[in-house]
Backbone and ligand atoms as CSV (ligand in chain L), in Angstrom:
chain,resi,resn,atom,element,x,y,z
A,1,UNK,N,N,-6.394,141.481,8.855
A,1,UNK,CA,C,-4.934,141.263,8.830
A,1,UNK,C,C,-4.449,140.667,10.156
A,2,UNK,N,N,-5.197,141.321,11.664
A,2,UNK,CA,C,-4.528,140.398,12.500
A,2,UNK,C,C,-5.185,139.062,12.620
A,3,UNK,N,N,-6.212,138.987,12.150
A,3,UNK,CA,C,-6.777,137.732,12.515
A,3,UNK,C,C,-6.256,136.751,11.731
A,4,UNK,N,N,-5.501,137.206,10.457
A,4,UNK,CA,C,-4.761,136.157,9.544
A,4,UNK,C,C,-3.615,135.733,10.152
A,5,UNK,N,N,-2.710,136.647,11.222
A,5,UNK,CA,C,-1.390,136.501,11.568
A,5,UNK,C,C,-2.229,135.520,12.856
A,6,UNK,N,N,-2.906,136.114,13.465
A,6,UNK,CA,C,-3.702,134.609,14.641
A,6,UNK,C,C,-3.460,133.578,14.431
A,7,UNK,N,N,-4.446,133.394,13.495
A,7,UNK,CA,C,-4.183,131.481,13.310
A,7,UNK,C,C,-3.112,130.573,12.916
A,8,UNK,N,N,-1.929,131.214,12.438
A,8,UNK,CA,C,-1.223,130.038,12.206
A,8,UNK,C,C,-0.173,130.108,13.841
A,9,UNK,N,N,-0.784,131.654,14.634
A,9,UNK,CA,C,-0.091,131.049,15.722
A,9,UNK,C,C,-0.206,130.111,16.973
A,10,UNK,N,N,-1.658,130.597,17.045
A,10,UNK,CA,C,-2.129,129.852,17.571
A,10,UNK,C,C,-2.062,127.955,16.931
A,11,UNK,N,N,-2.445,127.844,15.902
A,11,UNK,CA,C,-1.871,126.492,15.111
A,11,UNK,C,C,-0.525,125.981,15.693
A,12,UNK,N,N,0.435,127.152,15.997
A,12,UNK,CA,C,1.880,126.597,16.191
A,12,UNK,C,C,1.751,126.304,17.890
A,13,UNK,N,N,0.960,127.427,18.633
A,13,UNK,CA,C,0.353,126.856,20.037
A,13,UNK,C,C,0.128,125.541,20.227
A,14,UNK,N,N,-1.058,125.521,19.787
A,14,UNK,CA,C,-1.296,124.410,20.322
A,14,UNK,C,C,-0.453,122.665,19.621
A,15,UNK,N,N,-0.074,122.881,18.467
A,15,UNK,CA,C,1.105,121.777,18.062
A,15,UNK,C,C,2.296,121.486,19.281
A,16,UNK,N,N,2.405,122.985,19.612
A,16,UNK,CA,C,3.672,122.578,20.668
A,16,UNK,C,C,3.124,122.528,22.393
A,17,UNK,N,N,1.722,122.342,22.534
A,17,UNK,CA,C,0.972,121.998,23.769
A,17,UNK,C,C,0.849,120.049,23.158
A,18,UNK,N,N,0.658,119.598,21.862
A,18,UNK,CA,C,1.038,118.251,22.476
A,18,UNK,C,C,2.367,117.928,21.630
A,19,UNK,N,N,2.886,117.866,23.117
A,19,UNK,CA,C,4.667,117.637,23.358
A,19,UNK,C,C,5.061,115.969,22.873
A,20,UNK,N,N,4.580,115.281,22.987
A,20,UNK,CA,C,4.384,113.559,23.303
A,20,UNK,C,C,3.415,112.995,22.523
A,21,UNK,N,N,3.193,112.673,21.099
A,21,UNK,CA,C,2.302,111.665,20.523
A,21,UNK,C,C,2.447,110.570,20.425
A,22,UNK,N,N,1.026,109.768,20.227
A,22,UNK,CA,C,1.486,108.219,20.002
A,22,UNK,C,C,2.473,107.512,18.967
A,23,UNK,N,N,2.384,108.390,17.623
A,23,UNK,CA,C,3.159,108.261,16.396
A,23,UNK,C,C,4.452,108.375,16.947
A,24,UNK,N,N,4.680,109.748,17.885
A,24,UNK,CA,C,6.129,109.680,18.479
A,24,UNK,C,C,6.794,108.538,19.662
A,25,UNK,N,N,5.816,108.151,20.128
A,25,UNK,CA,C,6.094,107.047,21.123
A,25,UNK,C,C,6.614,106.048,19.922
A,26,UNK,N,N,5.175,105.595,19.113
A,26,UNK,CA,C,5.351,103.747,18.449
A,26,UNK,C,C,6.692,103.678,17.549
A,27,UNK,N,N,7.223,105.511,17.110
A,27,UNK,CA,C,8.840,105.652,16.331
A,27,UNK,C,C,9.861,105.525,17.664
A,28,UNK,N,N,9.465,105.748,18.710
A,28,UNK,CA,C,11.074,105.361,19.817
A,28,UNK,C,C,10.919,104.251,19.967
A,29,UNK,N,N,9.887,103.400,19.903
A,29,UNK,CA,C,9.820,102.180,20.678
A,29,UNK,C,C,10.449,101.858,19.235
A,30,UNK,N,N,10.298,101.784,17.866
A,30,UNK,CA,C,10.778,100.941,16.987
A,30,UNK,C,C,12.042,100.954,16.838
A,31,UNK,N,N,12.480,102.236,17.173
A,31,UNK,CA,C,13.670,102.423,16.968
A,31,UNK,C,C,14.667,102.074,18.370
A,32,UNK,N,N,13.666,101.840,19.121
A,32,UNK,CA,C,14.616,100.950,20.192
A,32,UNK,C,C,15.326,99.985,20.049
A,33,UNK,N,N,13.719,98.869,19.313
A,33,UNK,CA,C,13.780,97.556,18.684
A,33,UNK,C,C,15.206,97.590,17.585
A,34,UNK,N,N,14.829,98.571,16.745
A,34,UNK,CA,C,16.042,97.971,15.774
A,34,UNK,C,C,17.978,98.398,16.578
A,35,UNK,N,N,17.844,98.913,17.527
A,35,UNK,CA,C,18.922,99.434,17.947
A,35,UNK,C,C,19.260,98.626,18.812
A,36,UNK,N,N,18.507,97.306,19.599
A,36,UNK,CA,C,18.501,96.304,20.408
A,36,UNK,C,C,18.816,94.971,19.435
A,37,UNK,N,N,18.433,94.948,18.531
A,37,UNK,CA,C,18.887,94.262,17.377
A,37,UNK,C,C,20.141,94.292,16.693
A,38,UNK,N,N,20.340,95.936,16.338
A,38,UNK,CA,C,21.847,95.711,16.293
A,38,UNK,C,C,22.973,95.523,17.236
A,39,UNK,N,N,22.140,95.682,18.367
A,39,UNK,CA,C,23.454,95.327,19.484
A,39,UNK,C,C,23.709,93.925,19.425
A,40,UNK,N,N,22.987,93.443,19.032
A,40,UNK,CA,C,22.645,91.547,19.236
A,40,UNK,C,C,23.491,91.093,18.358
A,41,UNK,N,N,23.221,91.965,16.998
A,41,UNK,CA,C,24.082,91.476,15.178
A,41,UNK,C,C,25.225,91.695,15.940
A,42,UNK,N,N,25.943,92.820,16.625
A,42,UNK,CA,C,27.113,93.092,16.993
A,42,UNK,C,C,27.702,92.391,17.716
A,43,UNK,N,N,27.203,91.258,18.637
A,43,UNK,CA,C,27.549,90.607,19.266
A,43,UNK,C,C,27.779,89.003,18.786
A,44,UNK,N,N,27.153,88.949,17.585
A,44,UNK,CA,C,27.036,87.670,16.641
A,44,UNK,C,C,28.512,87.808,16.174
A,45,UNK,N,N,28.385,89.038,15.562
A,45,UNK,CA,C,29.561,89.580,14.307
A,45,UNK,C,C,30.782,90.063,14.923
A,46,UNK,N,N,30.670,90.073,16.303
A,46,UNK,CA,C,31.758,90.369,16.932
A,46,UNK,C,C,32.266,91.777,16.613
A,47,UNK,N,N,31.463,92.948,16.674
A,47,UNK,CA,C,31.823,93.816,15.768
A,47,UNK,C,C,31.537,95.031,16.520
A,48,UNK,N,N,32.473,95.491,17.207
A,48,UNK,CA,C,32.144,96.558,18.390
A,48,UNK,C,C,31.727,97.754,18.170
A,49,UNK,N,N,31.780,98.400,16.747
A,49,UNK,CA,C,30.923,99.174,16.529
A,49,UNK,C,C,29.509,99.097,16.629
A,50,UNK,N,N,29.159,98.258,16.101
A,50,UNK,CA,C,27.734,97.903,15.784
A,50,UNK,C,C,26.710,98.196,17.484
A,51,UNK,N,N,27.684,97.429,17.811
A,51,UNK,CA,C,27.209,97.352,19.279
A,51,UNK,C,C,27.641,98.711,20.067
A,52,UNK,N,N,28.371,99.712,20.131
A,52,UNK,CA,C,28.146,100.980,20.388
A,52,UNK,C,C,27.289,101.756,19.706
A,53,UNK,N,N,26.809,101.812,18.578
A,53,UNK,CA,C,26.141,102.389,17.751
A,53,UNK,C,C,24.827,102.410,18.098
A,54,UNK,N,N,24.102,100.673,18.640
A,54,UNK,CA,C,23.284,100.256,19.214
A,54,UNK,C,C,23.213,101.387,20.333
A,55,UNK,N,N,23.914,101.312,21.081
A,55,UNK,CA,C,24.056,101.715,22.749
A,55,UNK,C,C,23.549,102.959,22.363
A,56,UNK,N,N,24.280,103.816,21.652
A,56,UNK,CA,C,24.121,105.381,21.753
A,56,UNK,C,C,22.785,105.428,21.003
A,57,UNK,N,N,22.378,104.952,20.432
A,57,UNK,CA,C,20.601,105.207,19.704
A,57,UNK,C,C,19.778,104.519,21.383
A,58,UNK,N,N,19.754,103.429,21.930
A,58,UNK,CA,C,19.364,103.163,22.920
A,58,UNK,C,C,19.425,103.967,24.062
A,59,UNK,N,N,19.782,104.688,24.229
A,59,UNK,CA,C,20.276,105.885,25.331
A,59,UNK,C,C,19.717,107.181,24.674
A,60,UNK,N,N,20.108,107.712,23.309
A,60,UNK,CA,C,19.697,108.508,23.126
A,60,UNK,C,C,18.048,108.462,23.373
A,61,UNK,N,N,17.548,107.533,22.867
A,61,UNK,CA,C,15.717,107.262,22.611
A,61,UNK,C,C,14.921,107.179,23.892
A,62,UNK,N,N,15.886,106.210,25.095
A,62,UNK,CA,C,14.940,105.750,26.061
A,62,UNK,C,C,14.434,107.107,26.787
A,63,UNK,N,N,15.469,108.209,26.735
A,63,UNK,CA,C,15.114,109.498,27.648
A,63,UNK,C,C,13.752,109.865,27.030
A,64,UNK,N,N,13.041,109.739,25.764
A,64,UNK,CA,C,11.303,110.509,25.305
A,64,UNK,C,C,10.919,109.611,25.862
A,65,UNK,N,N,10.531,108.503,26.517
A,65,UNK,CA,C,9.543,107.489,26.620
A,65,UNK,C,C,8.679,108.093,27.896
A,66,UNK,N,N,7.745,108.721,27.731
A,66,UNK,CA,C,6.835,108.952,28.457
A,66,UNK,C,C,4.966,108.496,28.432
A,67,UNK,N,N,4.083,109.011,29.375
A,67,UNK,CA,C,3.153,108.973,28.493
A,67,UNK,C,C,2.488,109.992,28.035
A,68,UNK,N,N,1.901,109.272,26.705
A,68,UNK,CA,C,1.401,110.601,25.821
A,68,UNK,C,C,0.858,111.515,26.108
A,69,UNK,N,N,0.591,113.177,25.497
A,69,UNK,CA,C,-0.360,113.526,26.082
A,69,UNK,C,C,-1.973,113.273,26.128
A,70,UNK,N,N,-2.739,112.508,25.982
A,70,UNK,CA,C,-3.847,112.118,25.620
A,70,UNK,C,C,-3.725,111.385,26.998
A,71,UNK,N,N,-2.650,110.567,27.205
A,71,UNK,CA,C,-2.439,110.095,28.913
A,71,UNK,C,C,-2.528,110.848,30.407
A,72,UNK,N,N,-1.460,112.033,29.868
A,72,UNK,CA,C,-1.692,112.809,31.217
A,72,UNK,C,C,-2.903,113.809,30.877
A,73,UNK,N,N,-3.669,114.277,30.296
A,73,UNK,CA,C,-4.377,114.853,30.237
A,73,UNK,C,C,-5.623,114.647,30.994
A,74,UNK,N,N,-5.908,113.340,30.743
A,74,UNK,CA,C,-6.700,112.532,31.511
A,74,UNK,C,C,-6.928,112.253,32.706
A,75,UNK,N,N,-6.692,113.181,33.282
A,75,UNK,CA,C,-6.621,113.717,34.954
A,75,UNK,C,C,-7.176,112.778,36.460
A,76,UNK,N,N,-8.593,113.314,35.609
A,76,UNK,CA,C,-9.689,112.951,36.310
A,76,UNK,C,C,-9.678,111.351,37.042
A,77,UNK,N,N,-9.164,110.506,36.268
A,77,UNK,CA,C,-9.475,109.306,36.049
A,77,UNK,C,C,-8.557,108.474,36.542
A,78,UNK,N,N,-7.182,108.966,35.729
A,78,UNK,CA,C,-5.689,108.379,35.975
A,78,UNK,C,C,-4.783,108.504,36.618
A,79,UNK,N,N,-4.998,109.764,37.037
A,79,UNK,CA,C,-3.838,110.227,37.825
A,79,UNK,C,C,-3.094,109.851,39.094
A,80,UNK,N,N,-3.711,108.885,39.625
A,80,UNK,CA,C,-3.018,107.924,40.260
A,80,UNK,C,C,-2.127,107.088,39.903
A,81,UNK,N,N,-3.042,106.241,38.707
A,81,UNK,CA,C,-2.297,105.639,37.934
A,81,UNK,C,C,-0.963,106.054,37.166
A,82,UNK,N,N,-0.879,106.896,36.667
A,82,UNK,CA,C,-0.240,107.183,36.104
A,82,UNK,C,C,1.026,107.909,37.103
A,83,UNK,N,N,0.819,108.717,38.307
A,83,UNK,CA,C,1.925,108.779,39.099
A,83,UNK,C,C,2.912,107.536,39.539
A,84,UNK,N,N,1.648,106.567,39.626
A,84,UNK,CA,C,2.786,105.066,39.639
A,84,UNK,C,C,3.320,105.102,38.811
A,85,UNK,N,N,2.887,104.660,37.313
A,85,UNK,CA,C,3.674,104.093,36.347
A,85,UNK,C,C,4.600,105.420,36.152
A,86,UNK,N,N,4.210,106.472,36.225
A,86,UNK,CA,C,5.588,107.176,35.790
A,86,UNK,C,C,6.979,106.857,36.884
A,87,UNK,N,N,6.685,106.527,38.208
A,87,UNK,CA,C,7.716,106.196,39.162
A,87,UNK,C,C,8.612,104.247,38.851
A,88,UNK,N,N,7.789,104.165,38.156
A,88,UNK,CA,C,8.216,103.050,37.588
A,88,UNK,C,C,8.790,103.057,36.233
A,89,UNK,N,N,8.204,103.650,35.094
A,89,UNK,CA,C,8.516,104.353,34.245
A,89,UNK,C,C,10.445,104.504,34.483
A,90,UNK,N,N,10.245,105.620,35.450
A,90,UNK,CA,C,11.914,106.479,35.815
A,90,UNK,C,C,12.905,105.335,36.391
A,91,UNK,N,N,12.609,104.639,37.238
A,91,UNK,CA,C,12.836,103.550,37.246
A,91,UNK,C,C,13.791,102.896,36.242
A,92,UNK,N,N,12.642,102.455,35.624
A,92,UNK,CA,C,12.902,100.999,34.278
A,92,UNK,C,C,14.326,102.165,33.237
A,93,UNK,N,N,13.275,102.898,33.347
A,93,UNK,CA,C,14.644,104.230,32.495
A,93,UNK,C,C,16.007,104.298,32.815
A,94,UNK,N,N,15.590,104.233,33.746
A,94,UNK,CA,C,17.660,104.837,34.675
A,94,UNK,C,C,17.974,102.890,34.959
A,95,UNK,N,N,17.342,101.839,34.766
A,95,UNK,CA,C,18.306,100.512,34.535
A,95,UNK,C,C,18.630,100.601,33.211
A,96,UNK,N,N,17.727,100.555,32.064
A,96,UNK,CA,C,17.940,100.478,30.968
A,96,UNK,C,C,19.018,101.588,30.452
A,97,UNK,N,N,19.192,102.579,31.217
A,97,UNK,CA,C,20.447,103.513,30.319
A,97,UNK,C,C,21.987,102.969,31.519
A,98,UNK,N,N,21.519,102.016,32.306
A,98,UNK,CA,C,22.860,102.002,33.209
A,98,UNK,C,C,22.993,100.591,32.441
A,99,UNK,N,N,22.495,99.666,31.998
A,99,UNK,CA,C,23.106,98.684,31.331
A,99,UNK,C,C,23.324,98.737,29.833
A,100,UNK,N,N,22.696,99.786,29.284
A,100,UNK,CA,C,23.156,100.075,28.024
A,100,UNK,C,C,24.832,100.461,27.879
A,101,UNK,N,N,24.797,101.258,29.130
A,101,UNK,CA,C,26.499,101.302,29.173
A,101,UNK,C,C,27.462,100.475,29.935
A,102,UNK,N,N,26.625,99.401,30.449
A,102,UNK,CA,C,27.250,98.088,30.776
A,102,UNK,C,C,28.211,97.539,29.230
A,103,UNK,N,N,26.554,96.784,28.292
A,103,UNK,CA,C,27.017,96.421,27.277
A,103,UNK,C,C,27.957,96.854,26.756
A,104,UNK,N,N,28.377,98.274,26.550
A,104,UNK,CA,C,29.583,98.847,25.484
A,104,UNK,C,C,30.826,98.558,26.705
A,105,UNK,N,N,30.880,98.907,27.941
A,105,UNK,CA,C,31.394,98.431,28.478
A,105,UNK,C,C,33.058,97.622,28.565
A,106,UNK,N,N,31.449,96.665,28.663
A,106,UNK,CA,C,32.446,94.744,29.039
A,106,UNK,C,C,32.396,94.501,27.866
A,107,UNK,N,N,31.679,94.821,26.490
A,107,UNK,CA,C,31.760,94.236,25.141
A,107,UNK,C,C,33.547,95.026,24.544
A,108,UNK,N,N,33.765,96.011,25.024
A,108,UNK,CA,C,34.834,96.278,24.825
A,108,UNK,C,C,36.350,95.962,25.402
A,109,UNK,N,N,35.965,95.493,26.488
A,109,UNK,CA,C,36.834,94.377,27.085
A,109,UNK,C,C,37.148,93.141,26.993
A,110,UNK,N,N,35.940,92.671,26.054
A,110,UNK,CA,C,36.593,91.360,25.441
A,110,UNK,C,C,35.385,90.624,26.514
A,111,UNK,N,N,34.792,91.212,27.245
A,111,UNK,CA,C,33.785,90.074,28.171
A,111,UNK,C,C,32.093,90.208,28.081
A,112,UNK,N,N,32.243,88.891,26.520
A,112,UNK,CA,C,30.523,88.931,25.943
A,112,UNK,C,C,30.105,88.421,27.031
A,113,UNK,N,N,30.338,87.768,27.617
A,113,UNK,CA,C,29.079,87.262,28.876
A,113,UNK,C,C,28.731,87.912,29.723
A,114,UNK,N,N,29.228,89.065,30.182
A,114,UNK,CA,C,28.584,90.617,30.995
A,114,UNK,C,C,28.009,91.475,29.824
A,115,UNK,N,N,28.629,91.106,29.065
A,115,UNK,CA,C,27.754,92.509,27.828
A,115,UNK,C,C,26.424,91.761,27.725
A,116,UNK,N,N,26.207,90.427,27.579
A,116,UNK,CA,C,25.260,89.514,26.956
A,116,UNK,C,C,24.053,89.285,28.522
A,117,UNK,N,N,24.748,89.572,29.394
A,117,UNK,CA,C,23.551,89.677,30.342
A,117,UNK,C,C,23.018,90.569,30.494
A,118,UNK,N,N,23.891,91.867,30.386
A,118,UNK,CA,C,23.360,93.241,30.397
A,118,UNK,C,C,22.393,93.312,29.750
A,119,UNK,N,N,22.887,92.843,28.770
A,119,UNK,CA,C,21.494,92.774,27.050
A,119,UNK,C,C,20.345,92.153,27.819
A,120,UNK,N,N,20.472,91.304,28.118
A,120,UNK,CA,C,19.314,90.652,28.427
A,120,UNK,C,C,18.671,91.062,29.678
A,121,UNK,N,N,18.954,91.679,30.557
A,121,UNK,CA,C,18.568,92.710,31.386
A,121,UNK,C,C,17.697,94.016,30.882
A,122,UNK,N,N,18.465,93.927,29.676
A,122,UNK,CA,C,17.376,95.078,29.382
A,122,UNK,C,C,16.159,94.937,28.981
A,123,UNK,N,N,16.578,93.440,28.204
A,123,UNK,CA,C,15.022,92.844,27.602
A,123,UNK,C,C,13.940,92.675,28.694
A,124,UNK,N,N,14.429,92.383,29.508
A,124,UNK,CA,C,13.825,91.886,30.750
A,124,UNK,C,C,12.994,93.690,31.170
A,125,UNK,N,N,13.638,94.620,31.183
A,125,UNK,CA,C,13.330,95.879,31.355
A,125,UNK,C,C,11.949,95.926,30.769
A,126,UNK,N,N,12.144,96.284,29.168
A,126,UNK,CA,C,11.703,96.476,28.213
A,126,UNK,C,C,10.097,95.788,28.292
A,127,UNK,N,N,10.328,94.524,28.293
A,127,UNK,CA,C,9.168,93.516,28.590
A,127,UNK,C,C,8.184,93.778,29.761
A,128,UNK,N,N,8.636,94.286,30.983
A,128,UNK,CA,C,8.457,95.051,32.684
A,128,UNK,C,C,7.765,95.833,31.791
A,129,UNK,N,N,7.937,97.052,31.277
A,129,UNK,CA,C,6.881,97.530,31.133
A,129,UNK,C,C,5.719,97.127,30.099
A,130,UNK,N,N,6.247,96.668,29.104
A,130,UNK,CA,C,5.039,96.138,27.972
A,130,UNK,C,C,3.373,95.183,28.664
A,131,UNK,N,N,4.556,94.331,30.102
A,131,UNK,CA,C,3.794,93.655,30.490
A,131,UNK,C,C,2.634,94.744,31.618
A,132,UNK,N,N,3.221,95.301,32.604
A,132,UNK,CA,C,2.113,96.002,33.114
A,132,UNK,C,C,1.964,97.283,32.686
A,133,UNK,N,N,2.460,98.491,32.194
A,133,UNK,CA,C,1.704,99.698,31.603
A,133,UNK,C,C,1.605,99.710,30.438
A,134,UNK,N,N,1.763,98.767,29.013
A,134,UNK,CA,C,1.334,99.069,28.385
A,134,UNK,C,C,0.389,99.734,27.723
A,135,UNK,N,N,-0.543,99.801,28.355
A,135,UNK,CA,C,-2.073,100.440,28.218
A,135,UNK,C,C,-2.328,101.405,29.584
A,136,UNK,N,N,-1.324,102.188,29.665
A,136,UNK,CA,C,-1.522,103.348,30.483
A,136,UNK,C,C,-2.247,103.662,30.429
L,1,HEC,C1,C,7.904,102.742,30.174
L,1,HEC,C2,C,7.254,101.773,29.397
L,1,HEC,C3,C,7.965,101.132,28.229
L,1,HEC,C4,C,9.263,100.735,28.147
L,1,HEC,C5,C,10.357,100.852,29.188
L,1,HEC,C6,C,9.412,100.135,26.844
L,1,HEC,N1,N,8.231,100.193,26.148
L,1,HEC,FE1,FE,7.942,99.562,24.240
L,1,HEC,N2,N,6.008,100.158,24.351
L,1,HEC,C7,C,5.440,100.834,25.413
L,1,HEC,C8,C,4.117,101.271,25.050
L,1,HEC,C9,C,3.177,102.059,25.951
L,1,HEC,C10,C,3.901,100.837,23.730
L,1,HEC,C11,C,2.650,101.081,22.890
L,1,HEC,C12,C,2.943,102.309,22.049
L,1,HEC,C13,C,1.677,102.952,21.603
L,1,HEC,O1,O,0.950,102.324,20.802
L,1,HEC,O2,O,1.408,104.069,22.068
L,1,HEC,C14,C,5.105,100.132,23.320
L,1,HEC,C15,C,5.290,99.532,22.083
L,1,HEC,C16,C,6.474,98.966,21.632
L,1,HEC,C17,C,6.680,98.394,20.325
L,1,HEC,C18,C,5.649,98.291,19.226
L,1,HEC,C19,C,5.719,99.556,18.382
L,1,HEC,C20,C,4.759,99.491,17.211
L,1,HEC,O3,O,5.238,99.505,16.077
L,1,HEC,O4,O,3.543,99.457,17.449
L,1,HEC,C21,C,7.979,97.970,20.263
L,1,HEC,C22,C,8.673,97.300,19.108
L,1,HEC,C23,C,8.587,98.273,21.556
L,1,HEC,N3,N,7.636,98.875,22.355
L,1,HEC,C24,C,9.898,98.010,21.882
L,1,HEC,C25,C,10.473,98.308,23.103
L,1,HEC,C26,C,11.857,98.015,23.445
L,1,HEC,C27,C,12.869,97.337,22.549
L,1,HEC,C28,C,12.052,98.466,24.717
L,1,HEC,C29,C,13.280,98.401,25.572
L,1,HEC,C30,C,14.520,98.842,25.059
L,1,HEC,C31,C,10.787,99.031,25.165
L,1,HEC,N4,N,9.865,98.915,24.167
L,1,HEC,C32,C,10.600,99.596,26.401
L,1,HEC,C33,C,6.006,101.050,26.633
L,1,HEC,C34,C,7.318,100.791,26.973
């Protein structure tokens, strides 16, 4: 009888020892994508919801982006590495949530050409890391 009540706790242990999966990463990153997309439609369509709606999924998401645990676990090997990229990481994080609230911003003021650089600032973010830690 206790050994039956054991295992599903231990089961629930160790599920909540990995905090960070890849499945959970490749769903923020998509859902970045489509939330960077609708900021864009919103800016086509002139349509200031769209483009707050964007913002607050973009803000909400960028705060999980870490690396996985299968990343930090990996001690031995990376951990240099990976103290960089996480300082870069925090970084790229805290531009990308300070121009996310650029965009809603100046898009609400009537001034697409600060919302529209912001945007593209972020891409520029976004890309910063794809290009060097992608493969943490
Ligand atoms: C701190 C680093 C980092 C930042 C910042 C970042 N990404 Fe990513 N991105 C990754 C990594 C790492 C992967 C690979 C995910 C994996 O396979 O584990 C990835 C993968 C993706 C993918 C492919 C997902 C798939 O279906 O395989 C998309 C789309 C994406 N990112 C969009 C974005 C967008 C949009 C932004 C900016 C708003 C962004 N990323 C910012 C690191 C980053």
């Amino acid at each position: 009888m206790k050994r039956l009540l054991l295992i599903p706790m231990v089961i629930a242990t160790l599920s909540y020892a990995e905090g960070y999966k890849q499945v959970d990463r490749i769903l923020d990153m998509q859902n970045m994508a489509k939330a960077m997309e609708e900021i864009q439609t919103g800016f086509f369509y002139n349509n200031l919801d769209m483009v707050k709606d964007g913002v607050k999924v973009l803000k909400e998401t960028i705060v999980n982006i870490r690396p996985i645990d299968s990343e930090v676990n990996n001690k031995d090997i990376y951990e240099k590495w990976i103290n960089n990229s996480l300082k870069m990481t925090n970084k790229i994080k805290k531009k990308i949530t300070r121009k996310a609230v650029d965009i809603e911003d100046r898009f609400k003021v009537g001034d697409a050409v600060q919302a529209l650089q912001a945007y593209s600032k972020i891409t520029q973010q976004c890309m910063k890391c794809h290009i060097q830690i992608r493969k943490w």
